[in-house]
MARBA-3410 file (N, C-alpha, C, O; in Angstrom, 1 decimal):
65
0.9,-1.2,0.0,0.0,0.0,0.0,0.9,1.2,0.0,1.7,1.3,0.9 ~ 0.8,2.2,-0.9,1.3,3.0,-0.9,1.1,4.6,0.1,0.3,4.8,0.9 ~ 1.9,5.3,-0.2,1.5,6.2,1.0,0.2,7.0,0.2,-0.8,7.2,1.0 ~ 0.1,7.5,-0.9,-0.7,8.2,-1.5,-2.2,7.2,-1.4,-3.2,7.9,-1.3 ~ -2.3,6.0,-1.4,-3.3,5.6,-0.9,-3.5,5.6,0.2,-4.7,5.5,0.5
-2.7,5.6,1.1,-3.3,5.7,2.7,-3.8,7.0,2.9,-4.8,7.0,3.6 ~ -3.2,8.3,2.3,-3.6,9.5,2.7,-5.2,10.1,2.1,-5.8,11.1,2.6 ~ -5.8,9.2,0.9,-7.0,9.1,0.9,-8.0,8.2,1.6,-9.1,7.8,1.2 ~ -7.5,8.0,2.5,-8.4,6.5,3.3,-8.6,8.0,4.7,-7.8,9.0,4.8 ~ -9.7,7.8,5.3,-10.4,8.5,6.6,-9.7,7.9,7.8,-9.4,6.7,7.7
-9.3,8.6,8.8,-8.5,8.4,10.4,-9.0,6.6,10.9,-8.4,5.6,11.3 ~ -10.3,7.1,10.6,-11.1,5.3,11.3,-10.9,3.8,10.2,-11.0,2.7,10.6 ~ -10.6,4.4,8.3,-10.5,3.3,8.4,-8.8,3.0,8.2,-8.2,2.0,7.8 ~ -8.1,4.2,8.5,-6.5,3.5,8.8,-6.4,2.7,10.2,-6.0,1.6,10.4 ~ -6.8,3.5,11.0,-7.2,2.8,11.9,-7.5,1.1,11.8,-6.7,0.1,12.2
-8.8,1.1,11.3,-8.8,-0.6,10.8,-8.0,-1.4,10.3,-7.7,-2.5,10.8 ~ -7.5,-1.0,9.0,-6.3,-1.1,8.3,-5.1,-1.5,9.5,-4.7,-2.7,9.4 ~ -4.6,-0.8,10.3,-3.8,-1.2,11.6,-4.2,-2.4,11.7,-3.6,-3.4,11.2 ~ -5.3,-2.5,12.4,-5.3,-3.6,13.4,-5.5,-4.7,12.5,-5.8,-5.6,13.2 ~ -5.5,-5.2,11.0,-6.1,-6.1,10.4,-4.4,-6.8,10.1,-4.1,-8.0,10.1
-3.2,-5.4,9.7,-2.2,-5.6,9.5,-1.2,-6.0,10.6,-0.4,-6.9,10.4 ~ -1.3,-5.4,11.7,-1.1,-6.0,12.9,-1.3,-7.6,13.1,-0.6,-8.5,13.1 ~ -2.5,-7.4,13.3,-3.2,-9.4,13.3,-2.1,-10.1,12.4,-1.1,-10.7,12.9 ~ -2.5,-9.9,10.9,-1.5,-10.4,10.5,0.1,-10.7,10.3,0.8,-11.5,9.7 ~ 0.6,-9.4,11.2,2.1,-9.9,11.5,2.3,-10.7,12.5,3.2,-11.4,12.5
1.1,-10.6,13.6,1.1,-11.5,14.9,1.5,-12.8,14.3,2.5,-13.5,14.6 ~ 0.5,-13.3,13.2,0.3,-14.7,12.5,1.3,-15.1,11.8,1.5,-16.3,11.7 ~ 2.0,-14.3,11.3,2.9,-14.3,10.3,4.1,-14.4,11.0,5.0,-14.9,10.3 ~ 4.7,-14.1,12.3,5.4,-14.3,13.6,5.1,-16.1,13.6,5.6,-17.1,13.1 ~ 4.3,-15.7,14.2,3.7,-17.2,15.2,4.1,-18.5,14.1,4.8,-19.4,14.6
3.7,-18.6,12.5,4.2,-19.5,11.5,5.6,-19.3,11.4,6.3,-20.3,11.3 ~ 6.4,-18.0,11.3,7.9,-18.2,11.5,8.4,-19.0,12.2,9.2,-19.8,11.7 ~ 7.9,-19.1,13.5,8.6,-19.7,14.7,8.5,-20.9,14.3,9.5,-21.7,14.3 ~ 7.1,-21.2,13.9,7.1,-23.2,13.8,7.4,-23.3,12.2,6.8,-24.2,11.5 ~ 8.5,-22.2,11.7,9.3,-22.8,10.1,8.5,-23.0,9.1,8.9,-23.5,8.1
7.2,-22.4,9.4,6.2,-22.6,8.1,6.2,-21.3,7.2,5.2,-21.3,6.4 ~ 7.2,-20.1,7.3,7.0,-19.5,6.5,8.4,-19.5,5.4,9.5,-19.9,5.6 ~ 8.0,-19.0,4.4,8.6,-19.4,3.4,9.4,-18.2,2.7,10.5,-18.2,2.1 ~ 8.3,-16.7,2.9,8.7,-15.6,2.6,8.9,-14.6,3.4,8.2,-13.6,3.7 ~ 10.4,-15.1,3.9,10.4,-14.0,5.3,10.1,-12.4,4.4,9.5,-11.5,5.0
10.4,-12.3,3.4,10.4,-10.8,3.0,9.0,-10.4,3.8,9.1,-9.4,4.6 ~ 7.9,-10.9,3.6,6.7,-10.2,3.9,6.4,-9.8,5.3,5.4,-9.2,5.7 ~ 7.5,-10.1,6.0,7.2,-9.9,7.7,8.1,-8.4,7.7,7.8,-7.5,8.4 ~ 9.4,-8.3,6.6,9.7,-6.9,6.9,8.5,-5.9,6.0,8.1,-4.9,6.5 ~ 8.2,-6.3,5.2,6.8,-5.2,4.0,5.7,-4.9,5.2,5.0,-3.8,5.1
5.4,-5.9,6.1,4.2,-5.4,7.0,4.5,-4.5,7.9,3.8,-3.5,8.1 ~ 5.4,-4.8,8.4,6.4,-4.0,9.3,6.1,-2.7,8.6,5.3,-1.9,9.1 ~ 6.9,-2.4,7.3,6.7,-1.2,6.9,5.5,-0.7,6.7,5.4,0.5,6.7 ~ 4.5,-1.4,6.6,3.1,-0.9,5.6,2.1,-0.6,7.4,1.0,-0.2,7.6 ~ 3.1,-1.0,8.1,2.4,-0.4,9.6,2.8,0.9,9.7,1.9,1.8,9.8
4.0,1.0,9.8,4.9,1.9,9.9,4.4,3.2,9.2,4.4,4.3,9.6 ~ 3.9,2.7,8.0,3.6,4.0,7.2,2.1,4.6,7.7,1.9,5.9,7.6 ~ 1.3,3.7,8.1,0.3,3.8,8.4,-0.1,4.7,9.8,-1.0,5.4,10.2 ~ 0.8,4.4,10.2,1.0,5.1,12.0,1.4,6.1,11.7,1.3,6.9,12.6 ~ 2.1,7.0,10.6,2.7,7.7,10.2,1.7,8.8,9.7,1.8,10.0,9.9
1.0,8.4,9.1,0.2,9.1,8.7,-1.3,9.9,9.3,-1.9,11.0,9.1 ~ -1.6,8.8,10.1,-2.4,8.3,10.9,-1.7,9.6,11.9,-2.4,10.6,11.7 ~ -0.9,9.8,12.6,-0.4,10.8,12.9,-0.6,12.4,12.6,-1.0,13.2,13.4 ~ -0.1,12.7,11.3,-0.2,13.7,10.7,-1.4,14.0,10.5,-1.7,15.1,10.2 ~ -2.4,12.9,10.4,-4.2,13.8,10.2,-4.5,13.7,11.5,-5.8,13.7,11.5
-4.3,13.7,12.7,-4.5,13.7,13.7,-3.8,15.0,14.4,-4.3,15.4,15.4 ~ -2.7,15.6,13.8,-2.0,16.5,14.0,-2.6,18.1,13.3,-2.7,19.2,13.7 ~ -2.9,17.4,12.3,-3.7,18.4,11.0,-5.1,18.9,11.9,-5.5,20.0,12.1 ~ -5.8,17.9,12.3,-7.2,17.9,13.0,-7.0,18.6,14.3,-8.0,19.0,14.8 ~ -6.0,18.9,14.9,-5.9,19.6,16.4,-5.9,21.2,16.2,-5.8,21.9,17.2
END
């Protein structure tokens, strides 16, 4: 997800977006451990695609005060 799409998405559904991407890094952890994953790349891409998200998620929250 890019950042230009996150910054058209509304505070509540980045929000959502968080916690759906979260969940799945939890998951995506938890299969690491027991060697079932195959594409570590995608545990660093979530990472980021949180990262960006919190980021932004920030600045309309900053913009809004």
């Amino acid at each position: 997800m890019t950042s230009k799409e996150i910054r058209e998405l509304s505070p509540g559904e980045i929000t959502t977006k968080l916690r759906e991407l979260r969940e799945q890094l939890l998951q995506l952890r938890l299969r690491k451990q027991t060697g079932q994953v195959e594409k570590t790349h995608e545990l660093r891409a979530l990472r980021k695609d949180i990262a960006r998200l919190e980021t932004i998620l920030n600045q309309k929250n900053r913009q809004a005060a």
